[in-house]
C-alpha distance (Angstrom), angle and dihedral (degrees) to the residues before:
residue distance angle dihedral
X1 . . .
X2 3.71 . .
X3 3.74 96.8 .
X4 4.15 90.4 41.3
X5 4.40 80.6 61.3
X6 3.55 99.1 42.2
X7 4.08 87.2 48.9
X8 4.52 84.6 47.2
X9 3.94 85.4 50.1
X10 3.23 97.2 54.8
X11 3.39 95.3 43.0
X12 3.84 91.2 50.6
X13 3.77 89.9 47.9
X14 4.28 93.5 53.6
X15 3.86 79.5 53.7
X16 3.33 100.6 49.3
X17 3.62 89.8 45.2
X18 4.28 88.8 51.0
X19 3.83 87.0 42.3
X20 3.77 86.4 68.1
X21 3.41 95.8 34.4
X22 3.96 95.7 61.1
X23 3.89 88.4 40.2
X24 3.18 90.9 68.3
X25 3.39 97.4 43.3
X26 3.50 93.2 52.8
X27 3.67 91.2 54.7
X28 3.81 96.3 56.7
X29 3.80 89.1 46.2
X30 3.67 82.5 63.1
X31 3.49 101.5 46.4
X32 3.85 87.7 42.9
X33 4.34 82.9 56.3
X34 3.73 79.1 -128.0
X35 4.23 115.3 -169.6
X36 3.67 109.2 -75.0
X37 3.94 99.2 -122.5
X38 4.06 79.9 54.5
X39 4.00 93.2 62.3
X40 4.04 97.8 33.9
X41 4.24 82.6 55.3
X42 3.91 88.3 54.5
X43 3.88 89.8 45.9
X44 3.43 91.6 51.2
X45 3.65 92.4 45.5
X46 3.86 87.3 49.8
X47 3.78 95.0 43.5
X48 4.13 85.4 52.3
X49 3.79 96.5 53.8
X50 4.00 90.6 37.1
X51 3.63 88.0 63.3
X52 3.78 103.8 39.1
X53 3.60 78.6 52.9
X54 3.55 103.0 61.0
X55 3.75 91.2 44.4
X56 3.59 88.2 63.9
X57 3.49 96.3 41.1
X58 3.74 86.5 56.5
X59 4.25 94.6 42.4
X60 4.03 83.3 46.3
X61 4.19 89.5 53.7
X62 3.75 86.7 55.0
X63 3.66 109.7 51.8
X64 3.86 78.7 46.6
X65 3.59 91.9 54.8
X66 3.98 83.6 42.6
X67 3.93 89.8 51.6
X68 3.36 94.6 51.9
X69 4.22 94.4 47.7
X70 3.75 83.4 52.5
X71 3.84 99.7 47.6
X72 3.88 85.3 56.8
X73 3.84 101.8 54.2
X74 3.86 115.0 85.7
């Protein structure tokens, strides 16, 4: 369970880390008055990731939880 975490953490932190990445890109394509179908791409791109990221945040919260019933039993 432990290694099935680490693997969802990592995970969560490359998305984090692309997250901010296409933020920012997204911002200069608006400063840049970039074409329209250009920007809705990189919010769907965003929106994609966003999402996949809070599933894992959520599956990561619940082997934690499960870690922690574990630690307890005898």
């Amino acid at each position: 369970m432990a290694s099935a975490a680490k693997v969802r953490s990592r995970k969560l932190a490359a998305n984090k880390d692309r997250l901010n990445q296409l933020l920012a890109e997204l911002e200069e394509l608006c400063l840049e008055s970039a074409d329209v179908r250009e920007i809705k791409e990189q919010i769907s791109l965003t929106e994609k990731i966003y999402h996949e990221s809070d599933a894992l945040q959520g599956e990561l919260e619940l082997d934690v939880d499960v870690m922690r019933y574990e630690s307890r039993i005898p």
